[in-house]
C-alpha positions in Angstrom: 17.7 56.1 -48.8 14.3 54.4 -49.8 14.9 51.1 -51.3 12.9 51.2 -54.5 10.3 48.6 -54.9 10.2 46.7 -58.5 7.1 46.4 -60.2 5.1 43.8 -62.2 2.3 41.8 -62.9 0.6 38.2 -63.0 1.8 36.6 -65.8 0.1 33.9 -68.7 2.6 31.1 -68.8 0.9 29.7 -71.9 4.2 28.3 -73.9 5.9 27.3 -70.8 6.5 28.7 -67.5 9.8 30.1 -68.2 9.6 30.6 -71.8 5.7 32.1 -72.4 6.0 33.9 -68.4 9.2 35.9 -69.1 7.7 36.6 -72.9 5.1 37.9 -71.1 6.7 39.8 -68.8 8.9 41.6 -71.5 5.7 42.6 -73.2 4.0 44.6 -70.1 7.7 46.2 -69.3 7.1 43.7 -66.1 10.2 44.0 -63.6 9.1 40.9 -61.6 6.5 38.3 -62.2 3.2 36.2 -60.1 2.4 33.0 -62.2 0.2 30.4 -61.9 1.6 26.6 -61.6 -1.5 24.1 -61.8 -4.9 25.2 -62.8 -6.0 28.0 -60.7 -9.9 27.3 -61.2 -9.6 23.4 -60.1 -7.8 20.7 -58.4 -5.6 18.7 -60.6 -2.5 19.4 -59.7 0.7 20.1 -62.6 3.8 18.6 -62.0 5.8 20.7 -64.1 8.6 20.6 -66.6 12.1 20.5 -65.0 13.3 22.8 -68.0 11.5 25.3 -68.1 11.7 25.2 -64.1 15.5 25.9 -64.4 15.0 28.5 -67.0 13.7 30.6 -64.9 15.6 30.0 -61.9 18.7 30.9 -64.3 16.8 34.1 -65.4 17.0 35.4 -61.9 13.8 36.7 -62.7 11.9 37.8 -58.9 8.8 35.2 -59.1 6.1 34.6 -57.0 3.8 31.8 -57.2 -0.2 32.5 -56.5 -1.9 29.2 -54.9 -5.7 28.3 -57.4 -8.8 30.1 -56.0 -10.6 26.9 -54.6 -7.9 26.4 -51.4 -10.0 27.3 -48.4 -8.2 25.9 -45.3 -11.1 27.1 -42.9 -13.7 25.0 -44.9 -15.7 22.8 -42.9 -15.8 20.5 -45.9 -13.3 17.4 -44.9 -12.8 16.9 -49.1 -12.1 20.7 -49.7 -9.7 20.7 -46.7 -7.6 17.5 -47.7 -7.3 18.8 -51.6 -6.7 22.4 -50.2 -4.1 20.9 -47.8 -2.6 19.0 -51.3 -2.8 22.2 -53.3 -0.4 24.3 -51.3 2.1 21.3 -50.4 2.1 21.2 -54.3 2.5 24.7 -54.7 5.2 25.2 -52.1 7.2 22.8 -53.7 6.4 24.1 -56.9 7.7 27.8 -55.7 11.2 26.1 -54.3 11.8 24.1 -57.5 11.6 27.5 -60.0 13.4 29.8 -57.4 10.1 31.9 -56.2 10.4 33.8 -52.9 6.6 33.3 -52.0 3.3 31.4 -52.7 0.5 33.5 -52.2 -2.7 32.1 -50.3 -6.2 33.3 -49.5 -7.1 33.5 -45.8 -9.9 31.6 -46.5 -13.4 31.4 -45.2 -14.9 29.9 -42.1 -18.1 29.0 -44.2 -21.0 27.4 -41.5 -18.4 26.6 -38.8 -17.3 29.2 -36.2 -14.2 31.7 -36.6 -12.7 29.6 -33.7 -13.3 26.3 -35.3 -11.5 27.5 -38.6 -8.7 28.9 -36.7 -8.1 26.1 -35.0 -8.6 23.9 -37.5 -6.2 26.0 -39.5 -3.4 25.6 -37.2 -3.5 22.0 -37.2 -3.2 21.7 -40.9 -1.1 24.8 -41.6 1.4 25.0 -39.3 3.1 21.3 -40.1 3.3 22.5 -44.0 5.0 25.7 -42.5 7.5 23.3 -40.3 8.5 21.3 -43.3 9.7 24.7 -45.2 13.4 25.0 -45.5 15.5 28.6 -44.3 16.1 28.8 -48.0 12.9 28.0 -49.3 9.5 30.4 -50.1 7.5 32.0 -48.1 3.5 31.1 -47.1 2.0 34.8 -47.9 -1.2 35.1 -46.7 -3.5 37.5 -48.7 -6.7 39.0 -46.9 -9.6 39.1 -48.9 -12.1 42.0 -49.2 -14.7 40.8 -46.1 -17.6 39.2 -47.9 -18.9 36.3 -46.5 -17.7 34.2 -43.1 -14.0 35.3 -44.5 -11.6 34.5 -41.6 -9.0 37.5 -42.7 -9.8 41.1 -44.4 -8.9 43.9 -42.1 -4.9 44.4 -41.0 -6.0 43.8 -37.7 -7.7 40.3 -38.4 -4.2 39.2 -39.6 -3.4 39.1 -35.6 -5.5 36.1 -34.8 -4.6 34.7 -38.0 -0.8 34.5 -37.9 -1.4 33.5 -33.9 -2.9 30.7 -35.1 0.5 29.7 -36.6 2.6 30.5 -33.9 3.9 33.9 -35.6 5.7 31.2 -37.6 9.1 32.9 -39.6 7.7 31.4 -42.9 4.4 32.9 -42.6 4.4 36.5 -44.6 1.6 38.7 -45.8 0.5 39.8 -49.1 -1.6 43.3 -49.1 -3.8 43.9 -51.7 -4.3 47.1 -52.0 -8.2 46.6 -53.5 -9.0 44.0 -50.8 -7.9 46.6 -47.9 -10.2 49.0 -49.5 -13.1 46.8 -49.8 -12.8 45.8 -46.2 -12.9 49.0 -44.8 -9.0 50.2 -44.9 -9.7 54.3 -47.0 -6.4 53.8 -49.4 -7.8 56.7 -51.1 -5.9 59.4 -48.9 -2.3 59.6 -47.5 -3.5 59.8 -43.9 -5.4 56.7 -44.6 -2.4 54.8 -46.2 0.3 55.6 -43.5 -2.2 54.5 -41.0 -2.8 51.4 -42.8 0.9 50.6 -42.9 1.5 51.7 -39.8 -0.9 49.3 -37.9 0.5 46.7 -40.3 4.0 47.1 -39.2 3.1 47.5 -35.6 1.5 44.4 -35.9 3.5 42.3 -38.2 6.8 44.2 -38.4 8.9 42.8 -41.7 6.4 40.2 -42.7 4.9 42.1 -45.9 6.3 40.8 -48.5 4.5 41.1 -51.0 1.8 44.0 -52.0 -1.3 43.3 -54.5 -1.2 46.7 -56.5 -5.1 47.0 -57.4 -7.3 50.1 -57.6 -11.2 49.4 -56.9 -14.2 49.9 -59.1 -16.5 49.6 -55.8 -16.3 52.4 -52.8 -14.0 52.1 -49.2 -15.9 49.1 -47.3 -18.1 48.1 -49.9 -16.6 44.2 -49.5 -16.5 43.7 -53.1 -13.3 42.3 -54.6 -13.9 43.9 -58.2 -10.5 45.2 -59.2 -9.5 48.5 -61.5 -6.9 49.5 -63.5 -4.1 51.9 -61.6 -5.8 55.5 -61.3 -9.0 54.5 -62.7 -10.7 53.3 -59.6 -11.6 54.4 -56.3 -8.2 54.5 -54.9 -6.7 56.6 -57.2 -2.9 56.7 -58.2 -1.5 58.9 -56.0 -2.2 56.7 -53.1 0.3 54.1 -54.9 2.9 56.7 -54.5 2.5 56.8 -50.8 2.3 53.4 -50.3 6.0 52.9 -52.1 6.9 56.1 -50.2 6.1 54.6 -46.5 8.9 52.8 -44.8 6.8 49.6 -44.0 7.1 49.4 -48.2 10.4 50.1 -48.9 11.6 47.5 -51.7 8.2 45.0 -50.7 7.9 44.1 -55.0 3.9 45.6 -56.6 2.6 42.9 -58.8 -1.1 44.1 -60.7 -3.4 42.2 -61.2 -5.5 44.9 -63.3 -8.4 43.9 -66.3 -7.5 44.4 -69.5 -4.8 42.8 -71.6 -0.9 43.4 -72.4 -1.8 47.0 -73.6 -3.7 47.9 -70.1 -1.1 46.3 -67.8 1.9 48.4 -69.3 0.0 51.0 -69.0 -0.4 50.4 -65.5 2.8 48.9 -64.8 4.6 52.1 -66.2 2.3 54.5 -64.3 3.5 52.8 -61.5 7.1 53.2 -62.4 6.6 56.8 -63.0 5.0 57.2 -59.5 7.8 55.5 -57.9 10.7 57.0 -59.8 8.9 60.7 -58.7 9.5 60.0 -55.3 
């Protein structure tokens, strides 16, 4: 039997991260949480409040941590590189000290250097952050982006390079988002489209999704726009989320939105999901 996958959303943590994230969660009918731990939009860096840290731990609530916007380990930028080296020491320690099972990082851009130059470059900062990671402790879940720009990871097949880079390293999982795929080129919109998706995926990376972005897309397959839609309103449609729960590769990996719209939209979406998955 499919395991079933649980379903939830990114989550405000204004009022605490335990106490205003698992509020907010109630309100969307949220299953299992994303959050935020520092300021996602710049690089000072929280340190956290130890109670509401075991708070949530207690809860046993499934968390996982996204890492702020501006980390680009490909950047040829020396300042950008130390503070996005910082950034996800920070958050990985952040993730192990409330309990989550990932932090979730862009691939990142090569900007003006070469694809070679940011992959190496990439290994030599990355992979000794991956070495220092307990058995116990989260996973680095690298999330492609949608292909605009000099970006070092979009396409499934990209992520082989990418995770070479790092020596396949055990810690190093993936995070699909479903609108990014779309964008760059991956047609989510039919069933033949999503098993083929997965399928390369798990022929490529077999058991390192962990995580899967549920967006639909207000732009067209390949357009390389990251502009996500709320769940059946977009280009995907919602009957492509069925299939993706339904495919193997999938089978209990949790579906976090990340949908516009406020608590009214995202229990919407999150239930339409639910109803999709409980169908199969």
């Amino acid at each position: 039997m499919t395991s079933l996958s649980l379903i939830g959303g990114h989550v405000s943590v204004t009022g605490g991260l335990a106490k205003g994230g698992l509020r907010s969660a109630a309100d969307i009918g949220a299953e299992m949480i994303q959050v935020f731990v520092t300021n996602p939009r710049g690089w000072a860096l929280a340190a956290g409040d130890p109670a509401q840290d075991e708070l949530l731990r207690a809860s046993g609530t499934v968390t996982f941590v996204h890492a702020p916007y501006l980390v680009n380990l490909g950047t040829p930028s020396a300042d950008t590189l130390e503070k996005s080296v910082a950034t996800v020491r920070h958050g990985l320690l952040r993730s192990a000290a409330i309990g989550a099972r990932g932090l979730v990082v862009h691939t990142g851009s090569a900007v003006s250097q070469t694809r070679e130059e940011a992959l190496r470059q990439l290994r030599e900062r990355l992979l000794p952050l991956l070495e220092e990671l307990p058995d116990d402790g989260p996973d680095l879940l690298l999330e492609p982006m949608a292909g605009q720009g000099g970006m070092l990871c979009a396409t499934v097949q990209e992520l082989e390079p990418y995770l070479a880079a790092l020596d396949w390293h055990p810690k190093a999982g993936v995070c699909l988002d479903t609108c990014h795929a779309f964008a760059a080129g991956h047609d989510l919109s039919t069933a033949d489209g999503v098993r083929e998706t997965l399928d390369r995926l798990h022929a490529l990376a077999p058991g390192r999704l962990r995580l899967i972005h549920a967006n639909d897309s207000k732009d067209v397959c390949g357009s390389k726009k990251d502009r996500h839609e709320n769940i059946g309103a977009g280009h995907i449609g919602a009957e492509a989320f069925a299939e993706l729960m339904r495919h193997p590769a999938a089978a209990g990996i949790p579906l976090c939105i990340e949908t516009p719209g406020g608590a009214d939209k995202h229990r919407e979406d999150i239930e339409l999901l639910k109803k999709l998955r409980d169908g199969l």
